[in-house]
MARSERO-272083 format. One line per 5 residues: number of its first residue (from 1); for each residue x, y, z of C-alpha. Coordinates in pm, 1 decimal. Each point is the difference from the previous one (the first is absolute). Last residue first. Example, Ala and Ser with C-alpha at 12.3 -4.5 7.8 and 13.67 -1.06 7.14 Angstrom:
<nodes>
2) 1367.0,-106.0,714.0  -137.0,-344.0,66.0 $
</nodes>
This chain:
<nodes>
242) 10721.6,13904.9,7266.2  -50.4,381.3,-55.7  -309.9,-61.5,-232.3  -172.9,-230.1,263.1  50.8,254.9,269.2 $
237) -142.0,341.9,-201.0  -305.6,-247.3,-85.3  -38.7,-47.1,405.7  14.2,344.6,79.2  -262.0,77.7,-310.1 $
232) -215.6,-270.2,171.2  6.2,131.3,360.3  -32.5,357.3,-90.1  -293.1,-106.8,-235.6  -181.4,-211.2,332.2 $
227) 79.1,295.2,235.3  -164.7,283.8,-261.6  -315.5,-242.6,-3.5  -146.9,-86.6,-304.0  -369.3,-7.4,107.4 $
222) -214.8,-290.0,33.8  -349.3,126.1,141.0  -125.7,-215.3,256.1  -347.8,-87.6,-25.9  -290.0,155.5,152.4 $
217) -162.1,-205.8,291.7  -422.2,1.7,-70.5  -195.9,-82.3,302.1  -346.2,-112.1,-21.0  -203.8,50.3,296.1 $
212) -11.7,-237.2,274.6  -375.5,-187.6,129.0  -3.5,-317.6,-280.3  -317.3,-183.4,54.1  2.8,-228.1,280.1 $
207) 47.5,-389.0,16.7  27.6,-161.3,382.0  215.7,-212.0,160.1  -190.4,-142.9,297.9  -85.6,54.9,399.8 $
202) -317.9,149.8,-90.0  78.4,248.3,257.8  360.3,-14.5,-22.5  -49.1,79.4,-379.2  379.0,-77.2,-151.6 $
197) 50.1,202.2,-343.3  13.7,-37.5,-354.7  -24.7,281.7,-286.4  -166.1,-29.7,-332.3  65.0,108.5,-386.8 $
192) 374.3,26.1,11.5  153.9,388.7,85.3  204.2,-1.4,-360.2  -304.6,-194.8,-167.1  90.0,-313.9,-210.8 $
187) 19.1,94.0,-383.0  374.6,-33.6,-13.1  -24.3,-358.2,190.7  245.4,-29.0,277.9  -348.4,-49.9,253.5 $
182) -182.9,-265.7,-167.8  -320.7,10.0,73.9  -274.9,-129.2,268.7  178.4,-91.2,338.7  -215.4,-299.3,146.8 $
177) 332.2,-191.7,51.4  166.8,268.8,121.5  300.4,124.3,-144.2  375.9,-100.8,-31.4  -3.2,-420.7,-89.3 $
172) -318.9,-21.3,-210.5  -39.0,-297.5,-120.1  137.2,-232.8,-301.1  38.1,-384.5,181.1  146.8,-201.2,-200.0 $
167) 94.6,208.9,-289.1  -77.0,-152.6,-359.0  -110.6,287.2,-183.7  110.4,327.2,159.6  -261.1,285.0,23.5 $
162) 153.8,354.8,3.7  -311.3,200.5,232.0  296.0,288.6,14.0  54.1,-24.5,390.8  -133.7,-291.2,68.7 $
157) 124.9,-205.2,-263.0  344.4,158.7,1.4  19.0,-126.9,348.6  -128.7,-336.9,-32.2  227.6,-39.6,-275.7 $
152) 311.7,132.0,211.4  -127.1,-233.9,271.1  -3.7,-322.5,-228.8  342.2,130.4,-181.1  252.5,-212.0,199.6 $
147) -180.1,-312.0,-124.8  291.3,74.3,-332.1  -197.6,-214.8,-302.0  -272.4,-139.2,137.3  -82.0,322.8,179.4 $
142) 43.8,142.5,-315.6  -388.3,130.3,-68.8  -110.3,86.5,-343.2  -162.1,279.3,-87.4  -329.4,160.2,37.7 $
137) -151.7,369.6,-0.1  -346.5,-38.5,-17.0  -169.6,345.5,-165.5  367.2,113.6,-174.7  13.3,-391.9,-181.9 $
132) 383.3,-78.2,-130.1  154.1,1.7,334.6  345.1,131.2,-89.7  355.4,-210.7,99.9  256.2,196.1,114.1 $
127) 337.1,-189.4,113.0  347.0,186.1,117.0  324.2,-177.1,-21.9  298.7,-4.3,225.1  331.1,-158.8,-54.4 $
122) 242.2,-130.4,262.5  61.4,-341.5,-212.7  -83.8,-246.4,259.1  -186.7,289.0,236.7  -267.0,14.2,-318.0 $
117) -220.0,250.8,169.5  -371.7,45.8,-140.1  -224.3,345.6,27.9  -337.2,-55.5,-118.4  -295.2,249.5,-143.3 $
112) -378.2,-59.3,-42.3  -161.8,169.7,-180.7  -347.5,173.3,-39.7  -99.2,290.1,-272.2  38.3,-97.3,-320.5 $
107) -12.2,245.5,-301.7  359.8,66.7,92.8  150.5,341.5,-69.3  -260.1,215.3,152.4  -293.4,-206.2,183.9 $
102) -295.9,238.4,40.7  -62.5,284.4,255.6  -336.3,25.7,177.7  -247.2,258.2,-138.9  -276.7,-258.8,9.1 $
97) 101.4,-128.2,342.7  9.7,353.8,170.5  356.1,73.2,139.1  173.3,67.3,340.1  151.3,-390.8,-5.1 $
92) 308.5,68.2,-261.0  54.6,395.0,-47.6  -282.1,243.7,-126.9  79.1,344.7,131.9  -124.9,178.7,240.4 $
87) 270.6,-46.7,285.2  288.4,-16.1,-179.3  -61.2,248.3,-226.0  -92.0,228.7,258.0  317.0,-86.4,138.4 $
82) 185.3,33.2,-354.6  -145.7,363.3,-47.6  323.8,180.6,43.0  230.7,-246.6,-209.0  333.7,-202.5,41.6 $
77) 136.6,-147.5,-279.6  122.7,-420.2,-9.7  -309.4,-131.6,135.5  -258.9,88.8,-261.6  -402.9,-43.5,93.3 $
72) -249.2,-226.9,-84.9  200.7,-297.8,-153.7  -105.4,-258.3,-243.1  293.3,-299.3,-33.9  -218.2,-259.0,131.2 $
67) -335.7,91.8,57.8  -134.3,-352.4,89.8  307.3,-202.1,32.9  -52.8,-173.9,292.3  275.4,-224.4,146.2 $
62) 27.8,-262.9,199.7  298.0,-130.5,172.7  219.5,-335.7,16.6  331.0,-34.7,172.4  316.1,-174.1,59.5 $
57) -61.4,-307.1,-183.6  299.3,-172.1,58.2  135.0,-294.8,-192.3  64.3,200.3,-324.9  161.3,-283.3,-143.4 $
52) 99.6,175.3,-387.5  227.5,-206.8,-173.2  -33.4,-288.4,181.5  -358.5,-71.9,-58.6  -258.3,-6.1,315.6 $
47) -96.6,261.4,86.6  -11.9,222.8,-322.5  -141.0,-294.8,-122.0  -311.6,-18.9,203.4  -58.1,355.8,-12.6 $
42) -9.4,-21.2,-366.7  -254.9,-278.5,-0.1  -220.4,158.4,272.2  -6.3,342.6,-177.8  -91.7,-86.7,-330.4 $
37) -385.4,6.5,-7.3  83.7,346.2,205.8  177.4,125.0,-288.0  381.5,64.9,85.7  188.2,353.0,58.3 $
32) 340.1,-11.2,99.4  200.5,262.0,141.2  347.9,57.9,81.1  158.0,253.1,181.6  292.4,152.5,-108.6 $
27) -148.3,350.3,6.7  -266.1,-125.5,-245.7  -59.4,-338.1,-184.0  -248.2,-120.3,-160.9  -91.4,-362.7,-67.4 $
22) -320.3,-137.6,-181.1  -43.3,-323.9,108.8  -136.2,-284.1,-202.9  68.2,112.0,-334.5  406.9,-127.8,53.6 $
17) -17.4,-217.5,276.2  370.0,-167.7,36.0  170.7,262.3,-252.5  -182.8,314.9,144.6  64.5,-90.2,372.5 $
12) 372.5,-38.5,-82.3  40.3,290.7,-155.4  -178.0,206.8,289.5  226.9,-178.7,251.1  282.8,75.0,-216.1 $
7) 228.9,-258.3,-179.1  -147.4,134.5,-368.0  185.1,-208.4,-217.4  275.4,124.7,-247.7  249.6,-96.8,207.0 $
2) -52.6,-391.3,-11.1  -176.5,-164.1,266.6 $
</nodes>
């Protein structure tokens, strides 16, 4: 390569797939968004061609982005009502579906997100791919790709209801097979909808209504501790000395 080429990871994603991916990167991490029609094609060849071999799939998760960057309170100041707040406010799970919050940034709500190791060339890259459809979130499954993932689909499957085209054998892998819902969703109740518990006298699992009240925990409140600015004007004093 000559010197005016971009040797980077980022670079080098951008030259080989150009409008395929869109790459970001933040904190030195790298991450590469690709269309779900894409995904299998991309993932292929990040496997597979020399300059890239992430052999390891290393994880794959499911996220919902219903709400994203909304808040209903402020974590960096400290305030006398923040309990009450807390506890009658309108966070994710504690509200009525027609005032439920709306996607923020991203008009689309569902994706899936994957974490790939390239141990040849000790690089790291981060996947997302979006479901394009909100009502029946789909993607592609990898299995074909890295079988590591089956479990990791099943798992973002039954937790966010992610469907993955192409898995062998896409079934719930935390909850109960008759569990209704997806519990990691935004809109999923904080307390569920049912409870389960073992009738000796019908000698069964049985389905009950939800008994426990709702419990709201009230977040932390990030202060700038007088420790933490000791610490760091200490340490600023050391790097000027040396």
């Amino acid at each position: 390569m000559t010197d005016t080429q971009d040797t980077s990871l980022a670079g080098r994603l951008t030259a080989r797939f150009g409008d395929m991916l869109s790459i970001s990167v933040a904190r030195r991490e790298v991450t590469a968004e690709v269309r779900a029609a894409d995904l299998l094609a991309v993932a292929t060849a990040l496997r597979d061609e020399p300059s890239f071999r992430f052999s390891e799939l290393i994880d794959l998760c499911g996220i919902d982005y219903l709400g994203y960057g909304q808040t209903e309170w402020e974590t960096n100041t400290a305030a006398g009502d923040g309990f009450s707040r807390g506890v009658e406010g309108e966070a994710m799970g504690r509200f009525s579906w027609a005032g439920r919050p709306h996607p923020g940034r991203d008009p689309r709500r569902f994706a899936a997100v994957i974490h790939l190791l390239s141990i040849e060339h000790n690089q790291r890259l981060r996947l997302r791919v979006f479901a394009e459809d909100d009502t029946l979130p789909m993607v592609p499954s990898l299995t074909g790709v890295w079988p590591g993932v089956n479990w990791f689909e099943r798992e973002a499957f039954d937790m966010y209801g992610i469907l993955f085209d192409g898995h062998p054998d896409l079934r719930r892998i935390l909850t109960d097979y008759g569990f209704v819902g997806h519990p990691f969703r935004k809109d999923f109740p904080l307390i569920g909808n049912v409870e389960v518990r073992y009738d000796p006298d019908q000698k069964r699992v049985i389905y009950e209504p939800v008994s426990i009240e709702p419990r709201v925990l009230v977040p932390r409140t990030i202060r700038d501790d007088a420790d933490l600015l000791q610490a760091k004007a200490e340490a600023a004093d050391h790097w000027r000395e040396n």
